[in-house]
N, C-alpha and C positions, 0 to 999 in steps of 0.2 A: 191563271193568266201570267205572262210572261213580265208586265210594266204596267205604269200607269197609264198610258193611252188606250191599251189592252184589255185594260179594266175598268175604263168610262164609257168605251164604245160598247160591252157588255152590259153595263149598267142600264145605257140609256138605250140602247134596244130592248132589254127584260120589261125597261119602264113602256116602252111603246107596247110590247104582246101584252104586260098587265093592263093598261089604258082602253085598249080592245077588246080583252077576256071582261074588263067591268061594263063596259059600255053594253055587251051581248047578255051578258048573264046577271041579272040582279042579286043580290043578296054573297057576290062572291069575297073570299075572304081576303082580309088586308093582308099585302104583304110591302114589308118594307125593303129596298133594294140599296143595299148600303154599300159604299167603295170603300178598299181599304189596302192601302202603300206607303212607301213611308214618306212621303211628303203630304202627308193627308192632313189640314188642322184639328189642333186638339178638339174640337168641337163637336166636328166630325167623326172623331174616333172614339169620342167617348159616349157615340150613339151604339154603337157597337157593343156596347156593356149594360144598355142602361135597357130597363123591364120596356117590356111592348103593354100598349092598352088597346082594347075592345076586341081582343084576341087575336090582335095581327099577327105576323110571322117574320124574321128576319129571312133576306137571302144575301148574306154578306159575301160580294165578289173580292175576291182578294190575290193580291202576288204571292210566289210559291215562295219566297222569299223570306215574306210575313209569316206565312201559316207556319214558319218553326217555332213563331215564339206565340202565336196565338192559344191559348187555352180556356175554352170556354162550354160549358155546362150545355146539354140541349142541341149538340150537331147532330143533324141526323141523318144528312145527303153531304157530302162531297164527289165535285165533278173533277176530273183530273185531266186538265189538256194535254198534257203530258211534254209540254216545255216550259223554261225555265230560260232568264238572262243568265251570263256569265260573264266575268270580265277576261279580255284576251289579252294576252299582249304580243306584239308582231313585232319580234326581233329583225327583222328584213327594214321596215321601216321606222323602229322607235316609238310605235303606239299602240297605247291601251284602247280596248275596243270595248261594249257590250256587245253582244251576239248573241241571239236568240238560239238554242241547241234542247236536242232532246235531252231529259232527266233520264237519269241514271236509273238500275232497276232498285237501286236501296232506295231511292229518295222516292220513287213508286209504291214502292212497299209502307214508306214510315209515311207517307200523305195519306194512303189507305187507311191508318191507325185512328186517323184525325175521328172519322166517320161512329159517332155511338159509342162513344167512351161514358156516358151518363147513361145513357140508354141505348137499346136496338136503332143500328141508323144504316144506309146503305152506301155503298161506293160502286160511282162509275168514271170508269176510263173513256175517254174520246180517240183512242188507236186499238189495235188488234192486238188479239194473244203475240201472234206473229211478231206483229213491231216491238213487243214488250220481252221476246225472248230473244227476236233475231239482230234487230236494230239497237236497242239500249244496254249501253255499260253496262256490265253490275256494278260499279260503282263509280262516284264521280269522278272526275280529272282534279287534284290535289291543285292547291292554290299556287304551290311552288313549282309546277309542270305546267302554267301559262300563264302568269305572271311577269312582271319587270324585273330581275331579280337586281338590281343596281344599290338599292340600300343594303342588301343581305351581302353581297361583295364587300361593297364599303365597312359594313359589320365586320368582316370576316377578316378583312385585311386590318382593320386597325384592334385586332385581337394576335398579330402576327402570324395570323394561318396563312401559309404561301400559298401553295397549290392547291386551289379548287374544285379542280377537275379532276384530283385523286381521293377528296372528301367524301366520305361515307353517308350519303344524307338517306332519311328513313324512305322517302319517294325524292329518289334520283330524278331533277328537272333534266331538259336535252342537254348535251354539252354548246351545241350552239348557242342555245340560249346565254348559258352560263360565261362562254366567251363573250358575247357582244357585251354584257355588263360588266367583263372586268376592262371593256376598251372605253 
């Protein structure tokens, strides 16, 4: 999931098909449907670690965000919608944006990793082969190619480096960009 709105409105539909698969079926098995972003409280997120009783199951929805620093014992599905927030910044008008954009195929790749690291676990994609070789980067858009750069200017010039725009940087940002922040 892309945010936290993203991932209550999944929560709390999973909780409605559970609420309906129990009501149909007796004897069916607990599953707990936990959210997880980082405005989450600690209370909340510390459900996410702690043991299940009477053989429940966790299905912890989470931002792709999260899941780099999540590590935990017993995953055995992840679903991968295949987008991700990113922050923008629009030099034309002076603002930073979140924007919802497809993930990149590395970050494809290392979400898949997530899936049965303890044990045998499965991964599924929500797009096609197609959109996964034709549509998505291979890797993502560097922080410094859509970004503000206006502190990095200011850095730069009170280190007396002049000319910015002849600066050798490892992922060269637009030049536009780079001028709007030295104005």
């Amino acid at each position: 999931m892309s945010g936290q709105e993203e991932i209550e409105a999944t929560c709390y539909a999973l909780l409605e098909k559970m609420d309906r698969l129990i009501s149909t079926k007796k004897g069916s098995p607990k599953l707990l449907i936990l959210p997880m972003y980082s405005h989450l409280s600690f209370d909340l997120h510390t459900l996410i670690y702690q043991k299940t009783v009477n053989g429940a199951q966790k299905c912890i929805v989470i931002a792709n965000i999260a899941k780099k620093s999540l590590t935990m014992d017993g995953i055995l599905y992840v679903i991968d919608p295949g987008y991700s927030k990113m922050k923008v910044y629009y030099s034309h008008t002076g603002v930073d944006a979140l924007q919802v954009f497809p993930i990149s195929r590395a970050a494809a790749d290392q979400c898949m990793g997530c899936a049965g690291i303890t044990e045998p676990g499965n991964f599924y994609r929500l797009y096609t082969e197609s959109v996964y070789l034709d549509e998505m980067l291979p890797s993502p858009v560097r922080d410094i190619q859509r970004t503000n750069l206006g502190n990095v200017v200011l850095l730069f010039k009170s280190q007396k480096i002049v000319n910015l725009l002849d600066l050798d940087f490892m992922d060269s940002p637009p030049k536009e960009i780079v001028i709007e922040s030295m104005h």
